[in-house]
C-alpha positions in Angstrom: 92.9 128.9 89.7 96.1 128.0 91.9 98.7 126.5 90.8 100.6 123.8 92.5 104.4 124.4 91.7 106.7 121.4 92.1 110.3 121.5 91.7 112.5 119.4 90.0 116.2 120.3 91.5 119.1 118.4 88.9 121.8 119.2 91.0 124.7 116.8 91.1 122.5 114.5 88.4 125.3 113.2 85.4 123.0 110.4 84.0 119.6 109.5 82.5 119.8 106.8 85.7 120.2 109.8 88.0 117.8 112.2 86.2 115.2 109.1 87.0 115.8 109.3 90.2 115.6 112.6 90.8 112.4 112.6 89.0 111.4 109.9 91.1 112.0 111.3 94.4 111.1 115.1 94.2 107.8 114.7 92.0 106.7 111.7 94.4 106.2 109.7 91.9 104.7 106.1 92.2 106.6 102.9 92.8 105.6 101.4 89.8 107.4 104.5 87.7 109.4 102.3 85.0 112.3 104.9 85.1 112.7 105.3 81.6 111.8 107.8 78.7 108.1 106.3 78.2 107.3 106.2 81.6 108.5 109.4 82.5 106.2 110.7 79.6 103.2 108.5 80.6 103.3 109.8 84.2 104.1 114.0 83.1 100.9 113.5 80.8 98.6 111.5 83.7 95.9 114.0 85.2 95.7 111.5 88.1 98.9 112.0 89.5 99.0 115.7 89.7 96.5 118.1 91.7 93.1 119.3 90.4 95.0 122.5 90.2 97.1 123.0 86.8 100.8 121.8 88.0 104.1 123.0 87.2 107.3 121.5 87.4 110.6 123.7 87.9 112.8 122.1 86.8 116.2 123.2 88.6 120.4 122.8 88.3 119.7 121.5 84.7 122.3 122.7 83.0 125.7 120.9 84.0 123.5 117.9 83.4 122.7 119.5 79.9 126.6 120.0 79.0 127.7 116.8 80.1 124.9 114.7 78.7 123.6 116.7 75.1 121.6 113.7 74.2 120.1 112.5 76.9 119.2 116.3 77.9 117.5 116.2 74.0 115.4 113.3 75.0 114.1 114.7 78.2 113.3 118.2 77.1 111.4 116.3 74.1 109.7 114.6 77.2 109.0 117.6 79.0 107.6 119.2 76.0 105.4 117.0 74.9 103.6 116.6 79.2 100.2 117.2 78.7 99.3 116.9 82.6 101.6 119.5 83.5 103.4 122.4 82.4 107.6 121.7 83.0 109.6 125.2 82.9 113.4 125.3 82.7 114.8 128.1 86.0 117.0 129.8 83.9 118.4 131.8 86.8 120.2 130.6 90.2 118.9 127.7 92.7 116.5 129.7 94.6 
């Protein structure tokens, strides 16, 4: 099986408003995305949005976003835990 690998780059990202965007724009998600914590959940755990192929996010630049907003960062790696339509991994090394 291939994979289809989607990154989620969090560079320059300082809110939850920002992080929704981000999310937004580089998973190409639909217009109707809510841009909240529930929505971002509903659409990480809907097989119909994401290839036939298992699907994984990289999620990118996350930490400056992590020191500056603890909570929020809480919330989202809750999120990203709990996707059932795709597997999100933290890049623990540089951008590349």
């Amino acid at each position: 099986m291939t994979e289809a690998v989607v990154s989620l780059d969090l560079d320059g990202v300082t809110d939850k408003a920002g992080l929704m965007d981000r999310c937004a724009r580089d998973l190409g998600l639909p217009d109707y995305f809510g841009r909240n914590w529930d929505a971002l959940a509903d659409v990480l755990s809907d097989p119909g949005l994401w290839p036939e192929s298992a699907a994984v996010v990289v999620v990118r630049n996350w930490q400056p976003y992590a020191e500056t907003r603890p909570g929020e960062w809480a919330t989202a790696c809750d999120v990203f835990s709990h996707a059932s339509a795709v597997t999100v991994a933290l890049a623990l090394g540089g951008s590349s």
